[in-house]
N, C-alpha and C positions, 0 to 999 in steps of 0.2 A: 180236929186232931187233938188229941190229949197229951203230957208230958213225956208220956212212958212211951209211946207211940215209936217205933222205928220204920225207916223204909230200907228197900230193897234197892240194892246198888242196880244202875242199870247202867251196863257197857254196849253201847254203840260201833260195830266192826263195817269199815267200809272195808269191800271187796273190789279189788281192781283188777280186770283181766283182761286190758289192752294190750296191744304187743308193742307198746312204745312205751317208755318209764312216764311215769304219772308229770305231769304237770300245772296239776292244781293246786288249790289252797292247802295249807294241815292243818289249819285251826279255822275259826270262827270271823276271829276278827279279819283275817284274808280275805274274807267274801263280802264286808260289810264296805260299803260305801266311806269317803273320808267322811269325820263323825265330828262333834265341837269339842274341845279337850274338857269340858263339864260333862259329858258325856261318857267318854274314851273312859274318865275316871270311876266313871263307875259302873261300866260294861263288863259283864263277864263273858270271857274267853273262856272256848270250849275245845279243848287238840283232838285233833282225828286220829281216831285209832283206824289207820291204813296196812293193810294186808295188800300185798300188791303181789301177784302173781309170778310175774316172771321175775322178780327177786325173792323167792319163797323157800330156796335152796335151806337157807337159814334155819326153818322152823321142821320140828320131828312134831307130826300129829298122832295124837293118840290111835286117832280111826281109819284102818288101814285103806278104807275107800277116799277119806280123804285124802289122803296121802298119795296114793295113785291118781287122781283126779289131778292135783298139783303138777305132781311128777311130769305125769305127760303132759297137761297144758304146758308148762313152763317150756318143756323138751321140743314138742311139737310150735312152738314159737321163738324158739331157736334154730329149728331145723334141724335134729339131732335124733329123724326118725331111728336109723340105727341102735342109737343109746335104747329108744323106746320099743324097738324088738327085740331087742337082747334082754329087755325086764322084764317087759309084760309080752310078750309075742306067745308065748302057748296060753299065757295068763287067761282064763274066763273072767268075764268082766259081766256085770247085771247091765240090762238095759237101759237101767236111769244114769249110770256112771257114763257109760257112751252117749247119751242125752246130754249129761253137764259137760262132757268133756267139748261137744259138739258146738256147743251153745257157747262155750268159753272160747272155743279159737273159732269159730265162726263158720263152723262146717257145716251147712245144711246135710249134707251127706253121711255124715255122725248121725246125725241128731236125727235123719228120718232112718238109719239101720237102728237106734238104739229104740224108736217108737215100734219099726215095725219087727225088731227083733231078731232083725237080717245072719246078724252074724255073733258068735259068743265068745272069740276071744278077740285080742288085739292085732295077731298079725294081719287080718284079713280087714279089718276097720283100718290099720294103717296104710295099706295099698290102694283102698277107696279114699281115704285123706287125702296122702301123696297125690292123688290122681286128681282131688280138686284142687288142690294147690296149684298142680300143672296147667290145670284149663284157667283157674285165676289170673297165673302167670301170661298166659297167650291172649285172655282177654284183657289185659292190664295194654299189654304191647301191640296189639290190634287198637285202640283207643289212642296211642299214642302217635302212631302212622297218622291215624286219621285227623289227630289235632295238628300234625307238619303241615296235611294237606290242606285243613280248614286255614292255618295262620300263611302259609304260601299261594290262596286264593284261588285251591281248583274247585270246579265246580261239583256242588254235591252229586249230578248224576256220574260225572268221573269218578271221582271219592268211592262211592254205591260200587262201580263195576271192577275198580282197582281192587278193593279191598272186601269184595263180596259183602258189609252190611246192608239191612238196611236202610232208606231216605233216614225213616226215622229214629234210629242210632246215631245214625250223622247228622240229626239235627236232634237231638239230646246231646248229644257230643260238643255242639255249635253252642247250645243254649247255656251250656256250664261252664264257656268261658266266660261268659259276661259278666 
């Protein structure tokens, strides 16, 4: 490298698209182990440029795909389908955008209408949403009968016939208390 030499700034953007506010580190030194203070002194700290999703209200993006990407994850993890037909509902959307959008709130059902191209705009992608949400929901609370029954001591083929899974959901179900 010679005097005259310059480099190129490089910024590092973590992307967070949890539906719980972030909880990790911001910087460098957060992640590091406690360190010997000969050390600490002369450690460089590096702050995370965090983009977190569902506090994204804040920022106007140039690219109006981005920007809708945002919108709806953010919407669609608030549950605020309504806001998100009323914007985007005739709106045509490309494929790949119902891919990320899919991929961000955790829809397989996004994510395989936006590969195979199912549908083009949003009201019809948010009805198939809503509708996995719903089966989420019922299989979240099906799950949870069955953990009463596992911690109340009925026997899995009871468990099995109660609640129509089966043996081996309720003994996935058994094995993820432990």
């Amino acid at each position: 490298m010679r005097k005259e030499d310059r480099l190129h700034p490089v910024i590092t953007l973590t992307l967070y698209y949890g539906e719980k506010q972030w909880d990790g580190p911001y910087c460098l030194k957060d992640m590091i182990v406690e360190m010997p203070e000969e050390i600490a002194a002369i450690f460089s700290d590096y702050k995370m440029n965090l983009l977190e999703v569902r506090d994204s209200a804040k920022y106007v993006f140039n690219n109006t795909d981005v920007q809708c990407v945002f919108e709806i994850t953010r919407e669609a993890f608030a549950g605020h389908f309504d806001r998100i037909r009323e914007k985007y509902g005739e709106k045509e959307l490309d494929s790949e955008l119902l891919t990320v959008i899919g991929q961000m709130t955790g829809s397989k059902e996004l994510v395989n209408m936006g590969r195979n191209m199912e549908v083009n705009n949003m009201c019809t992608a948010l009805e198939k949403l809503k509708e996995d949400g719903k089966m989420e929901g019922i299989e979240e609370k099906e799950k949870a009968v069955i953990l009463v029954m596992l911690k109340n001591n009925y026997p899995i083929s009871e468990i099995c016939k109660i609640s129509g899974a089966t043996e081996e959901t309720v003994l996935e179900i058994k094995q993820s208390m432990k």
